[in-house]
KEMIVEX-979805 format. One record per residue (C-alpha): residue number from 1; residue in three letters; x, y, z. Coordinates in steps of 0.05 Angstrom, whole numbers, plus 5000, padded with zeros to 4 digits. Each point is the difference from the previous one (the first is absolute). Layout:
BEGIN
+-----+---------+------+------+------+
: num : residuo :    X :    Y :    Z :
+-----+---------+------+------+------+
: NUM :     ALA :    X :    Y :    Z :
...
+-----+---------+------+------+------+
% end
This chain:
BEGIN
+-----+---------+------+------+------+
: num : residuo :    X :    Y :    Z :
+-----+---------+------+------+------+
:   1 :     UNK : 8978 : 5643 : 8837 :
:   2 :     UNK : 4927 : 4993 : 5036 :
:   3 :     UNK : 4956 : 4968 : 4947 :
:   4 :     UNK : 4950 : 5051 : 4996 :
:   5 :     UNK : 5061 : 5053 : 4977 :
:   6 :     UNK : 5024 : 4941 : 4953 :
:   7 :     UNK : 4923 : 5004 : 4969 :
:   8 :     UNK : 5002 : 5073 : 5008 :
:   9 :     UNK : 5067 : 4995 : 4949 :
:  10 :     UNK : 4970 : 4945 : 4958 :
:  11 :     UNK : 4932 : 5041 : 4986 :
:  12 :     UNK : 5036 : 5066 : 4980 :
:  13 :     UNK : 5053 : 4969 : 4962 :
:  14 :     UNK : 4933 : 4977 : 4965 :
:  15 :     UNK : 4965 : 5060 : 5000 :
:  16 :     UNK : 4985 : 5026 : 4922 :
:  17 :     UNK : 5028 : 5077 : 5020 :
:  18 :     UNK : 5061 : 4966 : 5008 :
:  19 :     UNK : 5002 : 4947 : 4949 :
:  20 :     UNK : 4990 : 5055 : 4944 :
:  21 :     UNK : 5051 : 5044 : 5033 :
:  22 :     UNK : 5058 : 4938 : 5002 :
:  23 :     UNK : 4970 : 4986 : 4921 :
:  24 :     UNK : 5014 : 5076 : 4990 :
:  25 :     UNK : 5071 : 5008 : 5030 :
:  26 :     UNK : 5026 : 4933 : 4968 :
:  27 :     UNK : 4965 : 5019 : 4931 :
:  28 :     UNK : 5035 : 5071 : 5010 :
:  29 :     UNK : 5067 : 4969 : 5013 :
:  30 :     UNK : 4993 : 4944 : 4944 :
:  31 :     UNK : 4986 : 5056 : 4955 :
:  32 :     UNK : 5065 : 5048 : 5023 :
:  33 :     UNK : 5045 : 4939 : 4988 :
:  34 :     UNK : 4972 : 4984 : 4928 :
:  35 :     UNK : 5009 : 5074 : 4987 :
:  36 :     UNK : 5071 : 5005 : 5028 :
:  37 :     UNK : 5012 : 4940 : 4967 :
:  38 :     UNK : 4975 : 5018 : 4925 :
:  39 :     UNK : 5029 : 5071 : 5019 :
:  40 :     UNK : 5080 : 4975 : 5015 :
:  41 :     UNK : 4988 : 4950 : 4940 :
:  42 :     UNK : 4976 : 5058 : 4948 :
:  43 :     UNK : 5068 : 5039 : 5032 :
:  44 :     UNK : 5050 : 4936 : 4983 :
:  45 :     UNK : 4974 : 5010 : 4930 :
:  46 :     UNK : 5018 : 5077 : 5004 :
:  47 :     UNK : 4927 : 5013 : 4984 :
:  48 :     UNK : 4989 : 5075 : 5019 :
:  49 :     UNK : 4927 : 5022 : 5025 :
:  50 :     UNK : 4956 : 5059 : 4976 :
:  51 :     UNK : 4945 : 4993 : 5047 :
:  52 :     UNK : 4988 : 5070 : 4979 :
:  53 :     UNK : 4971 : 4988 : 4938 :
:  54 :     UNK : 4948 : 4945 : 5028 :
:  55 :     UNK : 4947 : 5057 : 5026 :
:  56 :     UNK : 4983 : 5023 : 4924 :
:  57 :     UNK : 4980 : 4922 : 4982 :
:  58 :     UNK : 4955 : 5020 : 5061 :
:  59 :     UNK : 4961 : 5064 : 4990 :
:  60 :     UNK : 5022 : 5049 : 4952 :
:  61 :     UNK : 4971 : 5079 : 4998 :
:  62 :     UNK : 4963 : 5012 : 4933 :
:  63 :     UNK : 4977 : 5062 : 4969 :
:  64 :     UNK : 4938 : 4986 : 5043 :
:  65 :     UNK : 5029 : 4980 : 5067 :
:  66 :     UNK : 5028 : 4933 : 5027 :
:  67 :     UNK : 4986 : 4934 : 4967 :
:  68 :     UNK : 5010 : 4939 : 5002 :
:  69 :     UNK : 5072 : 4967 : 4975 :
:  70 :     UNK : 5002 : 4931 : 4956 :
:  71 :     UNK : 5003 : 4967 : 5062 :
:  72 :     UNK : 4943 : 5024 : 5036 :
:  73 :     UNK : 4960 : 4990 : 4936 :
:  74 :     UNK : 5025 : 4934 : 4996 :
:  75 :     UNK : 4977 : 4991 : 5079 :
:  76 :     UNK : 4931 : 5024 : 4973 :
:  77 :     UNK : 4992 : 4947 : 4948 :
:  78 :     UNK : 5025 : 4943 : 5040 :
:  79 :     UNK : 4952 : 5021 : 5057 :
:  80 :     UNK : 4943 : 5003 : 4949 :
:  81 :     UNK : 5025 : 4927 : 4970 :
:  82 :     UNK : 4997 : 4974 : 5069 :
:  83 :     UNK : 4935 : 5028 : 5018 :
:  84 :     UNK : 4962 : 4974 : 4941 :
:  85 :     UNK : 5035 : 4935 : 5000 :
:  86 :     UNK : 4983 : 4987 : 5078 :
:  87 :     UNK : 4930 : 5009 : 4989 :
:  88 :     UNK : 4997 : 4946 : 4950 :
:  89 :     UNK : 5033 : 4959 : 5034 :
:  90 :     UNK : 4956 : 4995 : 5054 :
:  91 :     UNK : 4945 : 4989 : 4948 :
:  92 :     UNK : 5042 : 4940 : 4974 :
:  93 :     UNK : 5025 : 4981 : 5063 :
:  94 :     UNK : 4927 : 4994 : 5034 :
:  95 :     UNK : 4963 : 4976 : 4928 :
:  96 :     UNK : 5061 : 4933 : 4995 :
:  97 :     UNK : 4987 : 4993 : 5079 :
:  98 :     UNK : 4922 : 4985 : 4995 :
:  99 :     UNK : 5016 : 4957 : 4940 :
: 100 :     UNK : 5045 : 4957 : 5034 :
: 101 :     UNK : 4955 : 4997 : 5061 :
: 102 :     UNK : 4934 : 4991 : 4951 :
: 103 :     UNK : 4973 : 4937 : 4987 :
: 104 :     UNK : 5001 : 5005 : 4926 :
: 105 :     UNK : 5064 : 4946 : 4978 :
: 106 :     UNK : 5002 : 5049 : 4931 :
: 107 :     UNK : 5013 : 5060 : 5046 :
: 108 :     UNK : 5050 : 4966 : 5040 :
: 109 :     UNK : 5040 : 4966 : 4949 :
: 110 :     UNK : 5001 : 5076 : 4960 :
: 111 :     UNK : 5019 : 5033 : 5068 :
: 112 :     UNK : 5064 : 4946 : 5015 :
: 113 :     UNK : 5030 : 5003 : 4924 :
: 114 :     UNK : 4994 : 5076 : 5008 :
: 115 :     UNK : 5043 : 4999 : 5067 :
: 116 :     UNK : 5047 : 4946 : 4972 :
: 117 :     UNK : 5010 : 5040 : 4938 :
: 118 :     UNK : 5021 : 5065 : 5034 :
: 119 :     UNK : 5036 : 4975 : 5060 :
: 120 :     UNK : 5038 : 4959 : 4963 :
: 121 :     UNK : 5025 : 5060 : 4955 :
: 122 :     UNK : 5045 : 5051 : 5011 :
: 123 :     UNK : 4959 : 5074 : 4996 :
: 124 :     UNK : 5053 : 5027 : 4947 :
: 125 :     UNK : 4982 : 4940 : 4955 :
: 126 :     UNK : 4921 : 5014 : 5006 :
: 127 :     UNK : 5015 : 5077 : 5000 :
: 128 :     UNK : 5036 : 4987 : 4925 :
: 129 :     UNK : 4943 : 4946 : 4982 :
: 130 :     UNK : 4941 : 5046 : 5012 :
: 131 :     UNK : 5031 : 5062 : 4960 :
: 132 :     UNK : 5026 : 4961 : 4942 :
: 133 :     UNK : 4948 : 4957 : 4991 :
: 134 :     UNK : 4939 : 5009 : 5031 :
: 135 :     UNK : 4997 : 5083 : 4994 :
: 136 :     UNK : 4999 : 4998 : 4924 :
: 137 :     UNK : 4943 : 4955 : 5005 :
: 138 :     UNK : 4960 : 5037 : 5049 :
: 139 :     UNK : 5022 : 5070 : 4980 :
: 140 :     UNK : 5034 : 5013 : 5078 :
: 141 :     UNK : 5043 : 5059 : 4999 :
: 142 :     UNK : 5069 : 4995 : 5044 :
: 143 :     UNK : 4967 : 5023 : 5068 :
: 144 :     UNK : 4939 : 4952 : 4988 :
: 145 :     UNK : 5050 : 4942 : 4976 :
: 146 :     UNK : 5037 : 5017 : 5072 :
: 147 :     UNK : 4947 : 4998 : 5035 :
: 148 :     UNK : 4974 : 4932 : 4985 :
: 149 :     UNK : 5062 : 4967 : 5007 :
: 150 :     UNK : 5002 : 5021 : 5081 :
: 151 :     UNK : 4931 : 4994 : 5007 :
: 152 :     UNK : 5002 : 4927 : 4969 :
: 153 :     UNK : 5071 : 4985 : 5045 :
: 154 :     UNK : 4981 : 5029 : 5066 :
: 155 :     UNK : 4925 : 4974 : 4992 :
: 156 :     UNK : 5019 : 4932 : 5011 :
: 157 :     UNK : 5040 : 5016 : 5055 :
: 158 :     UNK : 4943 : 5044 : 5032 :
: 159 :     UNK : 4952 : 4939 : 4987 :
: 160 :     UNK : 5030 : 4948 : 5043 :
: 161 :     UNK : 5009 : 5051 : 5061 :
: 162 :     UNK : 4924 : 5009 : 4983 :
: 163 :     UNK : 4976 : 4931 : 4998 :
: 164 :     UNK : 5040 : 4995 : 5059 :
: 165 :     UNK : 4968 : 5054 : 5038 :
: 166 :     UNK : 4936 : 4965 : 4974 :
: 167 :     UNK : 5012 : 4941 : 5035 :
: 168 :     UNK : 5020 : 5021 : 5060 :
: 169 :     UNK : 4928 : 5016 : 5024 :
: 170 :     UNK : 4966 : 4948 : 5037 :
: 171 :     UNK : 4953 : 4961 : 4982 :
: 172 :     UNK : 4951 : 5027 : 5046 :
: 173 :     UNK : 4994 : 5057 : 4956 :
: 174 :     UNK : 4979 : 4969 : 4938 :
: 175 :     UNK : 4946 : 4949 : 5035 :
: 176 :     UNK : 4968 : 5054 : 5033 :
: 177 :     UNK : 4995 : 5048 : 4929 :
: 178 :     UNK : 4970 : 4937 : 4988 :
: 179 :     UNK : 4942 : 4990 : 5051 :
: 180 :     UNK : 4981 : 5079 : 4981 :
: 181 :     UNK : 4990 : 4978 : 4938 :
: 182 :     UNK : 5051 : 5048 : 4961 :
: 183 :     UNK : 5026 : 4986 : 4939 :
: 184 :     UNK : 5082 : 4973 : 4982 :
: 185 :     UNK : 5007 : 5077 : 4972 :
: 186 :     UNK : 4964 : 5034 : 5060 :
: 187 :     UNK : 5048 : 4954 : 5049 :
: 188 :     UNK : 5067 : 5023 : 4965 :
: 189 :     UNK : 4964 : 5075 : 4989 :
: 190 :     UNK : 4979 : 5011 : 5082 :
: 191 :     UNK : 5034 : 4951 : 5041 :
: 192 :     UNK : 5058 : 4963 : 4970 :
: 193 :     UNK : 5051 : 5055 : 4959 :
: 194 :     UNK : 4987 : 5051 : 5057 :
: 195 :     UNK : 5029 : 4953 : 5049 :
: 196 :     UNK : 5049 : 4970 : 4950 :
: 197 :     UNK : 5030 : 5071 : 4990 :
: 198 :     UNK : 5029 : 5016 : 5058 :
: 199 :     UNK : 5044 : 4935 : 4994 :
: 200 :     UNK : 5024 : 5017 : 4934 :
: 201 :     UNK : 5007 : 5073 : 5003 :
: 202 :     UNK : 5071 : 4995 : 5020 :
: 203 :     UNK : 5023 : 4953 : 4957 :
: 204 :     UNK : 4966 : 5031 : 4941 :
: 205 :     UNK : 5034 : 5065 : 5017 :
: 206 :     UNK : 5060 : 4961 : 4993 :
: 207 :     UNK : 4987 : 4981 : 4942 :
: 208 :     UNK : 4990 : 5058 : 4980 :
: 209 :     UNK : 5078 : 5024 : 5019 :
: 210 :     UNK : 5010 : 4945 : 4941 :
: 211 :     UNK : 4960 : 5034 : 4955 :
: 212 :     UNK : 5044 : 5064 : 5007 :
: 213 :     UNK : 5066 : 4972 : 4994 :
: 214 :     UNK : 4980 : 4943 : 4940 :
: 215 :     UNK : 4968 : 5068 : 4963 :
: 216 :     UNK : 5078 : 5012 : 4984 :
: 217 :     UNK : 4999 : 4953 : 4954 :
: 218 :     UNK : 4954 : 5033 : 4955 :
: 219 :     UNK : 5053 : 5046 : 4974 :
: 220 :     UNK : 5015 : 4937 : 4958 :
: 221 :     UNK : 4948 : 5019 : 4945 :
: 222 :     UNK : 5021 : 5073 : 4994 :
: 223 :     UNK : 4948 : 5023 : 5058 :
: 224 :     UNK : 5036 : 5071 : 5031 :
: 225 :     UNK : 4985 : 4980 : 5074 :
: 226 :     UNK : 5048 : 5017 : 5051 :
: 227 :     UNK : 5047 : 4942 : 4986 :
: 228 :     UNK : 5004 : 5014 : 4927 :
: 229 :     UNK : 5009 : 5083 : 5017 :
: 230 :     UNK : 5055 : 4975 : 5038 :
: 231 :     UNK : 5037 : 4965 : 4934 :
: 232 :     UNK : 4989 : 5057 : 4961 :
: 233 :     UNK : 5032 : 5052 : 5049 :
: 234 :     UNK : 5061 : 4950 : 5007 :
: 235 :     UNK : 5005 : 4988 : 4931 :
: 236 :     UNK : 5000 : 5073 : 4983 :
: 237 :     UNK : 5041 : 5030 : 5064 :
: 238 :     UNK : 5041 : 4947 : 5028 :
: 239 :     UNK : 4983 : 5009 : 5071 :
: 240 :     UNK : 4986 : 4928 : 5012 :
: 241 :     UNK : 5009 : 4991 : 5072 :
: 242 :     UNK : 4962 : 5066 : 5016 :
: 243 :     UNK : 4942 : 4986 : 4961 :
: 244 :     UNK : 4995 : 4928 : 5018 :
: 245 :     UNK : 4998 : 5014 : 5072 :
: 246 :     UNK : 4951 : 5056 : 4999 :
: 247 :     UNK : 4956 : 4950 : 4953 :
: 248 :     UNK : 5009 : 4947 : 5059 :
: 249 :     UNK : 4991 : 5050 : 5046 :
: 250 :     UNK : 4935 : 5013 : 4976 :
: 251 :     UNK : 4980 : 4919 : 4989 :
: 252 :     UNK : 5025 : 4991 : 5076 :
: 253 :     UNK : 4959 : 5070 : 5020 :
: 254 :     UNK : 4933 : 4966 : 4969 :
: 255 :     UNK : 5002 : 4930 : 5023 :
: 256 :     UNK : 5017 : 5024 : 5057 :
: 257 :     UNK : 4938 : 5042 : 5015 :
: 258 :     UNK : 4963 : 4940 : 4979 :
: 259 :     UNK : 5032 : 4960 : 5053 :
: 260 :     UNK : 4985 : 5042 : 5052 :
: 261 :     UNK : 4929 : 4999 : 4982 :
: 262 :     UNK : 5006 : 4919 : 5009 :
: 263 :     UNK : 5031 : 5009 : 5065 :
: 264 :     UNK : 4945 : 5038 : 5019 :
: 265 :     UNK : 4946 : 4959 : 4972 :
: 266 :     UNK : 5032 : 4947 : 5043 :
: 267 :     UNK : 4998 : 5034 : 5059 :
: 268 :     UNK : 4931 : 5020 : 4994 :
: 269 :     UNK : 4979 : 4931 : 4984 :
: 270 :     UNK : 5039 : 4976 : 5071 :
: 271 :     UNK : 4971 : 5051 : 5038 :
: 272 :     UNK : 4925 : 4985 : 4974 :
: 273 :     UNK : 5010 : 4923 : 5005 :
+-----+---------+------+------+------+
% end
């Protein structure tokens, strides 16, 4: 083959059209095989399906209309969970990455035990520690007691990718802030975080696909998201396979659309750079 063809190849094999499409098909195929394979297994056991009755868990028609099922409402609550909880995380996350890059030792050493205390700890263990024995104390109701605990877990998370974005602008940038005379707070304001973003806008969207699939766990404490719907239909119907595959469906359908959104964040920032 001529070498220019050969770099013709070697540049469209590389093209991102085509990457996404081969991550598609063998995401596509990965899937049919898990499902043919859970599907044959659920038949050895003689397990018989009523997919039929999955819909109603769905929507159901009320006196007034359609509405939405236990599961949608569960949807509803874990999307509100997630929302709420992102947004303080990025408070945390960018508050614990300007103490660790302050020059205040008291900040610093507050900002490391806080990171070493929740990365070192599973989230179901903080999840149980916050509503047992913090909520009492502070008078936090299930969804606020839920709410902290991802905040406080993906916060530290968010805060290193931060402090990393942070630090990837050159110095340049800070010594001339400098010579204009601006202040540390004016710097980060105008010229630092608007450049730092677009290097940690994908990975904070990923890390925001965490935050949807660790909000499962919240069903722990007797919080009727869509995890905790889920049990309840199970426990009451015994369709477990259906329900827990339209439930995953669901999980994979959101963190999904989320990683799109990365991939396209991604390309943008290629394309601009």
């Amino acid at each position: 083959m001529p070498k220019t063809h050969a770099c013709s190849a070697h540049l469209a094999w590389h093209r991102p059209g085509l990457s996404n499409s081969l991550q598609l098909g063998a995401f596509l195929l990965l899937a049919a095989g898990l499902a043919w394979g859970l599907a044959t297994g659920a038949e050895n056991l003689g397990y018989n399906w009523h997919w039929s009755r999955v819909p109603r868990y769905l929507v159901q028609q009320g006196a007034t209309g359609w509405q939405a099922g236990p599961l949608l409402q569960g949807l509803g609550l874990t999307l509100a969970i997630t929302a709420v909880s992102l947004i303080i995380t990025l408070i945390i996350g960018l508050a614990t990455a300007l103490m660790r890059l302050s020059g205040s030792p008291m900040a610093q050493t507050l900002a490391k035990i806080y990171l070493e205390l929740i990365r070192n700890t599973p989230l179901l263990i903080q999840i149980f520690l916050i509503y047992f024995v913090f909520s009492p104390i502070l008078g936090l109701e299930r969804f606020s007691s839920a709410v902290l605990a991802l905040s406080l877990f993906e916060g530290a998370y968010a805060s290193e990718i931060i402090r990393a974005g942070i630090l990837a602008i050159p110095t340049g940038q800070w010594e001339a802030s400098a010579s204009l005379g601006m202040t540390s707070a004016q710097n980060y304001r105008h010229i630092i975080l608007p450049q730092a973003l677009r290097q940690m806008a994908p990975p904070l969207t990923s890390q925001g696909v965490s935050l949807i699939k660790d909000s499962a766990l919240v069903s722990t404490i007797a919080i009727y998201d869509l995890t905790m719907q889920g049990q309840k239909i199970v426990a009451e119907t015994f369709l477990t396979f259906e329900i827990w595959f339209t439930v995953a469906a669901i999980y994979l359908a959101l963190t999904i659309s989320l990683s799109a959104v990365v991939t396209l964040l991604e390309l943008k920032l290629r394309t601009e750079n």
